[in-house]
C-alpha positions, 0 to 999 in steps of 0.5 A, a space after each residue: 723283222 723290218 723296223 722301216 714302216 711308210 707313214 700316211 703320207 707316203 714317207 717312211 720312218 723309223 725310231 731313232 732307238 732303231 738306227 744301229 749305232 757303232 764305236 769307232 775309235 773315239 766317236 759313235 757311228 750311227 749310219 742309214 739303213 741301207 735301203 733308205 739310201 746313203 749317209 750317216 751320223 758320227 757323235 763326238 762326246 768331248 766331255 759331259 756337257 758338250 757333244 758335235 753331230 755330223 750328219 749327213 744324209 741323202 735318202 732315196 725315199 722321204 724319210 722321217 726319223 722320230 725322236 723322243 727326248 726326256 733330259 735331266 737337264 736343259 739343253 741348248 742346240 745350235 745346228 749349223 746348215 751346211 747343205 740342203 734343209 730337213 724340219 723337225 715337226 714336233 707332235 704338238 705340231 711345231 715345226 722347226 726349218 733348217 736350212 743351208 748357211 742359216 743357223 738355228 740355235 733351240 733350247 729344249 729338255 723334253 720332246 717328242 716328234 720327228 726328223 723330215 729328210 726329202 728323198 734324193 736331196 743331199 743334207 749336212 748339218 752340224 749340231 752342237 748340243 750344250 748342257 746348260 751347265 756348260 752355259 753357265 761356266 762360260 756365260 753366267 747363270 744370270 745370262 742362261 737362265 734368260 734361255 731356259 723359260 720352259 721344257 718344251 723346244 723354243 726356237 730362240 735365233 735363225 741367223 745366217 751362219 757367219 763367214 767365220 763360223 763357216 771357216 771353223 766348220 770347215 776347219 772341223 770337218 777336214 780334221 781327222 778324230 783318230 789321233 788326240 793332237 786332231 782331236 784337240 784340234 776338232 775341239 778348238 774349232 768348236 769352241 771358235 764356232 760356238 764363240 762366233 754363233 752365240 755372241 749374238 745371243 748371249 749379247 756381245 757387241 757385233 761389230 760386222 753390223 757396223 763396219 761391213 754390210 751383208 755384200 762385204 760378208 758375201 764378198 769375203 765368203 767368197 773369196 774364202 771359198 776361191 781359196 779353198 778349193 783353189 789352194 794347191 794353185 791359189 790365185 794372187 790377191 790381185 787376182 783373188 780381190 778381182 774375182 770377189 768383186 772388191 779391190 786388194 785394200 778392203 779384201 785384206 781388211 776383210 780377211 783380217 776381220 772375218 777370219 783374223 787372217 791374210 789371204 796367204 796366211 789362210 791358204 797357208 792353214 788350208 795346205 797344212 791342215 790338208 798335209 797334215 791329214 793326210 800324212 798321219 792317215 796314210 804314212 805317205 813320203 814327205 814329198 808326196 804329201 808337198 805336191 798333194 797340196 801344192 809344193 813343188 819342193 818337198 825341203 820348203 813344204 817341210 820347213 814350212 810345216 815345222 814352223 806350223 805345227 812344232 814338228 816335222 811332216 816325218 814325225 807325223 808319217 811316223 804315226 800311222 
């Protein structure tokens, strides 16, 4: 029997309890019926108190998914855009937005209502759910409590997501959960997105506020953004500062303080994240791995790894 019903309003829906959810490896796959289009979810529990949601998403028809939580224990979510915007309207009628390169950060302990998808547009978010438990261990009971005032969903920030945050996230989705050293790393991003997005909130001095202005943050992104899809072939910092609209002095001084890096020294992650991902999911020789992410002598990459990680790109190979 179909469990897809259209709603009034010409969308169709379905129950979160009805979507399939798998184990794969150490996360829980829960993807999109087929006939509402292509995407999925992946849940990653990294202990009792904290757990990561990758969604994506591109319905072909407006979907609604609906939810109904009743928890023991508040919760605080932080959702970070990545593309694209989906609403969760609440039965009450509330409606939260979310939308790309914002962050929304919400308490909630119980709800009911439902998820809004538009039909052929493309939707990746990552949500981060928090017990206040683990609030608490990090913030203080004094500070949290601040946040848990009633049972019912409170938006409490809708910020654009910060250049660093956007790095971690990035950082996040380029790691592969199949092996403990990933997942440790997936869990570092995490903590280092979380300490950038709820600074703000649990009243931590900003600094970007004072010494750099909404058009340095841009420039930095973008530059960042220059080198990520650059860096087999990474632009010199001449080169890259004139892309990004600003000069070699303040481009280095906004490296070091959105991302506590150099340029090179972040094109130098981004090949070694890339290498390393790819080695372990594939076995693949050293050599192959080097030209993937732009070496052209297989002994620099190798030497180069090392001193990354601690261990050769072979012992890595080894493991698929």
């Amino acid at each position: 029997m179909d469990k897809l019903k259209p709603t009034t309003t010409k969308q169709w829906s379905i129950s979160s309890d009805d979507l399939e959810t798998h184990r794969k490896n150490d996360h829980l796959h829960q993807p999109l019926p087929d006939d509402l289009g292509a995407g999925h979810s992946n849940i990653f529990q990294f202990d009792n108190d904290l757990s990561v949601i990758e969604t994506r998403y591109t319905p072909c028809k407006d979907l609604a998914i609906l939810n109904r939580i009743e928890l023991e224990e508040p919760r605080l979510v932080v959702t970070v855009g990545l593309k694209g915007q989906s609403r969760f309207i609440e039965n009450s009628g509330d409606e939260l937005v979310f939308n790309e390169g914002y962050t929304s950060i919400t308490t909630l302990q119980t709800s009911t209502g439902q998820r809004q998808y538009e039909a052929h547009k493309i939707v990746q978010q990552l949500r981060f759910a928090l017990n206040k438990s683990w609030l608490d261990k990090y913030f203080g009971e004094a500070k949290t409590a601040q946040l848990f005032n009633n049972n019912s969903t409170r938006l409490l920030s809708y910020q654009r997501t910060s250049p660093q945050a956007i790095c971690a996230a990035q950082q996040l989705l380029n790691c592969n959960a199949n092996s403990q050293t990933n997942r440790l790393m997936m869990h570092g991003q995490t903590m280092s997105l979380l300490a950038f997005e709820l600074s703000q909130l649990c009243g931590d001095t900003q600094k970007e506020a004072v010494e750099f202005s909404p058009k340095d943050a841009a420039i930095a992104k973008l530059a960042r953004d220059i080198l990520f899809s650059e860096f087999k072939n990474p632009p010199s910092v001449e080169d890259l500062s004139r892309r990004a609209g600003t000069n070699q002095f303040k481009l280095k001084k906004l490296f070091h303080y959105f991302f506590n890096n150099t340029p090179y020294g972040l094109v130098l992650e981004i090949r070694m994240t890339n290498a390393y991902q790819l080695l372990e999911s594939t076995g693949c020789q050293v050599s192959v791995a080097a030209e993937s992410v732009g070496y052209s002598h297989a002994s620099n990459f190798s030497a180069a790894f090392i001193k990354h990680f601690g261990t050769s790109p072979k012992e890595v190979a080894k493991k698929h």
